[in-house]
C-alpha positions as CSV (number, residue, x, y, z in Angstrom):
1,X,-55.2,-3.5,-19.5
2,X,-54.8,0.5,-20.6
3,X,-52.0,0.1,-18.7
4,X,-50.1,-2.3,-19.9
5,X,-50.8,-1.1,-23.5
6,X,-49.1,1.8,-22.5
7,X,-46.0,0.3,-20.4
8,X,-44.8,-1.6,-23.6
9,X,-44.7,1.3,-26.1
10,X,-42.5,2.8,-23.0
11,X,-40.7,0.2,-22.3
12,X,-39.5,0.0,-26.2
13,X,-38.9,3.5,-26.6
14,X,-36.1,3.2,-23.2
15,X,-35.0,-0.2,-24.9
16,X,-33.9,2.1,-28.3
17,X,-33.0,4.9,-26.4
18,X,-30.5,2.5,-24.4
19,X,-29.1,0.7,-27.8
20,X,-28.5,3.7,-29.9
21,X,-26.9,5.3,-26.7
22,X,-24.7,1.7,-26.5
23,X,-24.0,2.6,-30.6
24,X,-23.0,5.9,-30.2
25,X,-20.6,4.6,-27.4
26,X,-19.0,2.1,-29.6
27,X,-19.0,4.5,-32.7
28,X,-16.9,6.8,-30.4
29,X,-14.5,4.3,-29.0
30,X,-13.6,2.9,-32.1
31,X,-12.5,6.8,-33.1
32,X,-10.5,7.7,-30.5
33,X,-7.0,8.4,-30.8
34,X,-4.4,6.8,-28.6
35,X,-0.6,5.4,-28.8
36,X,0.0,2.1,-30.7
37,X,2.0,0.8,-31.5
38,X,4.3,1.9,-28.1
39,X,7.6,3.4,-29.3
40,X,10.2,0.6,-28.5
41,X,14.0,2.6,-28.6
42,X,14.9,6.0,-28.2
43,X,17.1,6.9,-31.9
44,X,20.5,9.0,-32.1
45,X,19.3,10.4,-35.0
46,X,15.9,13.1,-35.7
47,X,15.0,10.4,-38.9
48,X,14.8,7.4,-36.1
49,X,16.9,5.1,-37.8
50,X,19.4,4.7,-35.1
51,X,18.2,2.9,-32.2
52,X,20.6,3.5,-29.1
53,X,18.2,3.4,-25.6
54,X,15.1,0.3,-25.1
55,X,12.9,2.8,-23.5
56,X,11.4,0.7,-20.5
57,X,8.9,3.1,-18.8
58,X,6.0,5.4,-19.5
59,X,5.2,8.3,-16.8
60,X,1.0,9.0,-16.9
61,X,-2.2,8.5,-15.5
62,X,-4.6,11.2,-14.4
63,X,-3.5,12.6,-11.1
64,X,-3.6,16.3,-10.6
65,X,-5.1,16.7,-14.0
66,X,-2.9,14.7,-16.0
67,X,0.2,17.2,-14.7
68,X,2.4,14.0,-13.3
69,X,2.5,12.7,-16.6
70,X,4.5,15.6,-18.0
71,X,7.9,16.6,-18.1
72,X,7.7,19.3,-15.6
73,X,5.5,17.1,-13.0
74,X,7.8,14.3,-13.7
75,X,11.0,15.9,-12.9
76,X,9.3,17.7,-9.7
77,X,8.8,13.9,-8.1
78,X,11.8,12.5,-9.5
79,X,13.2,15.3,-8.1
80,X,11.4,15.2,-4.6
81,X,10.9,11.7,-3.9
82,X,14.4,10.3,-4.7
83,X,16.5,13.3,-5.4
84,X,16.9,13.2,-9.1
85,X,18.7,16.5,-10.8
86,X,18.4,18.1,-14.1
87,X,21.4,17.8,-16.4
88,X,22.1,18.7,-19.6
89,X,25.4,17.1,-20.5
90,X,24.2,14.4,-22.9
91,X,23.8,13.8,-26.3
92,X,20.5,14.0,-27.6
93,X,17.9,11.5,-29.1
94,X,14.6,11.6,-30.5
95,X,11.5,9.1,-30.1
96,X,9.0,8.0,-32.9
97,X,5.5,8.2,-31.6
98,X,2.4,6.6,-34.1
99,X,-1.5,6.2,-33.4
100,X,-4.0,3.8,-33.9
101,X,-5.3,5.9,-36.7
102,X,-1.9,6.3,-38.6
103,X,-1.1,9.8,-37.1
104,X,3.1,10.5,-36.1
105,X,4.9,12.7,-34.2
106,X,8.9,12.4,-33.4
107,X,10.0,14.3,-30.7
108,X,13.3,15.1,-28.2
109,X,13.9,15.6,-25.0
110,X,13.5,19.2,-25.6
111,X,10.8,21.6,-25.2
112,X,11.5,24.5,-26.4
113,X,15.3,25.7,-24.8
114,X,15.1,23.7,-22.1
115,X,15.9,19.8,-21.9
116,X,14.3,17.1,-20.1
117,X,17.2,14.4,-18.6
118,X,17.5,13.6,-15.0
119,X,20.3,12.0,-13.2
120,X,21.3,10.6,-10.0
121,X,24.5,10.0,-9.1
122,X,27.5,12.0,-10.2
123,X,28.9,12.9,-13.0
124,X,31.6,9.9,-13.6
125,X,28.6,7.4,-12.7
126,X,24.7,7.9,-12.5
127,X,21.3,7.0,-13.8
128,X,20.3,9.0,-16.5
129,X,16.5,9.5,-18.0
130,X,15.7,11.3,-21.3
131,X,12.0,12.2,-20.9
132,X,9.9,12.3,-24.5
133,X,6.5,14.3,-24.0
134,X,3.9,11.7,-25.9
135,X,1.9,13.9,-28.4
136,X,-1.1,10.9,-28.1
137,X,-3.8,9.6,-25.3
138,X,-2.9,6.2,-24.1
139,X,-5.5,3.6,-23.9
140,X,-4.6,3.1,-20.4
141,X,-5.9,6.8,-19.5
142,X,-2.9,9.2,-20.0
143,X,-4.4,12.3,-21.8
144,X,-2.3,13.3,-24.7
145,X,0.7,15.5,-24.0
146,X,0.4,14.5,-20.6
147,X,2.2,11.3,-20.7
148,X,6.0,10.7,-21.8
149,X,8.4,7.9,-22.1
150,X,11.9,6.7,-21.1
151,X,14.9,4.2,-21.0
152,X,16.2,4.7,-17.3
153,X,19.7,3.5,-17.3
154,X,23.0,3.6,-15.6
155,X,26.2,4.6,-16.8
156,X,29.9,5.8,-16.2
157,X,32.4,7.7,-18.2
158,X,34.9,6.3,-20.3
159,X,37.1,9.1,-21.8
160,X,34.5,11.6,-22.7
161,X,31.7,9.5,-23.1
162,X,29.0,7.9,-21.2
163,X,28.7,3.9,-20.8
164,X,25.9,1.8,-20.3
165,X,27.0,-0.5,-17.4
166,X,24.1,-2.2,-16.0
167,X,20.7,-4.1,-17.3
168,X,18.2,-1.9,-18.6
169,X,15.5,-4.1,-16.6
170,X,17.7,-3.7,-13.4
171,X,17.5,0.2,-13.0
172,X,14.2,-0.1,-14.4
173,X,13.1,-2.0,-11.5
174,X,15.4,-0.2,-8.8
175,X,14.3,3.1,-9.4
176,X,10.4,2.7,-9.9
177,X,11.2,0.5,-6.4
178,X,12.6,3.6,-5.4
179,X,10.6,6.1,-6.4
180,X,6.9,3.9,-4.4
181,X,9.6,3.5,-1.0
182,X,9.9,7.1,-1.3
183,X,7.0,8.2,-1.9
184,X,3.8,5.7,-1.5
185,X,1.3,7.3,-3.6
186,X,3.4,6.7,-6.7
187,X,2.5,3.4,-7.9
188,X,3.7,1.3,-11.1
189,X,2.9,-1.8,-13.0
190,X,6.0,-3.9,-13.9
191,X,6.0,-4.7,-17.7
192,X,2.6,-3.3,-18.5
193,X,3.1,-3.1,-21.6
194,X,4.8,-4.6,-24.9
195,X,7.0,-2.9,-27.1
196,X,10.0,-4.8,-28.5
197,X,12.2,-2.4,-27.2
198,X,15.4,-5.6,-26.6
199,X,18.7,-5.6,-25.3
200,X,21.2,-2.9,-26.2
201,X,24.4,-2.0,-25.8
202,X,25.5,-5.2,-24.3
203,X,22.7,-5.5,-21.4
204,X,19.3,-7.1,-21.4
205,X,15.5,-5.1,-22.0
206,X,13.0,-7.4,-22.2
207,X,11.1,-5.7,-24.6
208,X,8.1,-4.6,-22.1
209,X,7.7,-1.3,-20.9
210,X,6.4,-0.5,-17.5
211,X,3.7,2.2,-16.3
212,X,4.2,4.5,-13.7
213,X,1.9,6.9,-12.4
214,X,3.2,10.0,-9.5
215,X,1.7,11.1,-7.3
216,X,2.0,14.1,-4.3
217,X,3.0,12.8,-0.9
């Protein structure tokens, strides 16, 4: 009987140990920062009121410490695995990132001196990526800073400037495609997520972006 007096006293004490842990949890979740609403266009203008790109995938996850998820770890696989090259002969556009708890950030493709794009192809006709360091976690499991968006596109030259010429959703799918043939460790998830980002230009977005996570060989 003494001990089972002194097994319920116990046994309450782990219950509200448990619950306030399950409290503290829930207090904690529902403070964390992360991206939302996703961005939906990439803007010709620093004020982002001149939508010009549906950006159709995000580059993240938590591989080598978050590293593939930024601009430098995403232009070493593009690189790499499907022989991307930097370029710098663009024009240049800016991206509107908000939080769930009303913080903003609008950033370029530029860090510092140095500018993120990536082509493939040559100059007169290529796929072109702008790549837009997100200053936010992700719900998904990006860490903040360590995950950046994009609208990968095709193009040619008409005069002097640059022509979209293909569905956003095609070289959406044909390079991430690409880039898991490649190299199998990378691995996407078609459409993963909604943003509105719609047609441009002439050709059709869908308004979902995809998530794509790289990977060493």
């Amino acid at each position: 009987m003494s001990e089972l007096r002194l097994t319920r006293p116990i046994l309450a004490c782990v219950f509200v140990i448990v619950f306030l842990g399950a409290l503290c949890g829930l207090a904690s979740a529902a403070h964390a920062e992360y991206l939302y609403p996703y961005p939906n266009y990439s803007h010709r203008d620093s004020g982002v009121t001149d939508p010009s790109d549906p950006l159709n995938v995000l580059f993240g996850g938590t591989s080598s410490g978050g590293y593939f998820g930024t601009q430098w770890g995403i232009k070493s696989r593009l690189s790499s695995d499907c022989g991307w090259a930097e370029t710098t002969i663009a024009s240049h556009q800016y991206v509107k990132f908000q939080s769930n708890l009303g913080g903003w950030a609008i950033r370029e493709e530029k860090d510092g001196d140095r500018y993120f794009e990536e082509t493939k192809g040559g100059l007169l006709s290529r796929y072109h990526a702008r790549l837009f360091r997100d200053p936010f976690a992700t719900a998904g499991g990006s860490y903040a800073e360590k995950n950046c968006v994009t609208s990968i596109h095709h193009e040619h030259v008409e005069w002097i400037n640059h022509v979209i010429d293909q569905d956003w959703e095609v070289c959406e799918e044909d390079i991430l495609y690409d880039l898991v043939v490649q190299n199998p460790n990378n691995w996407y998830s078609y459409d993963a997520y909604y943003n509105a980002g719609f047609s441009k230009q002439g050709y059709y977005s869908n308004g979902y972006m995809s998530a794509c996570t790289l990977r060493l060989p």
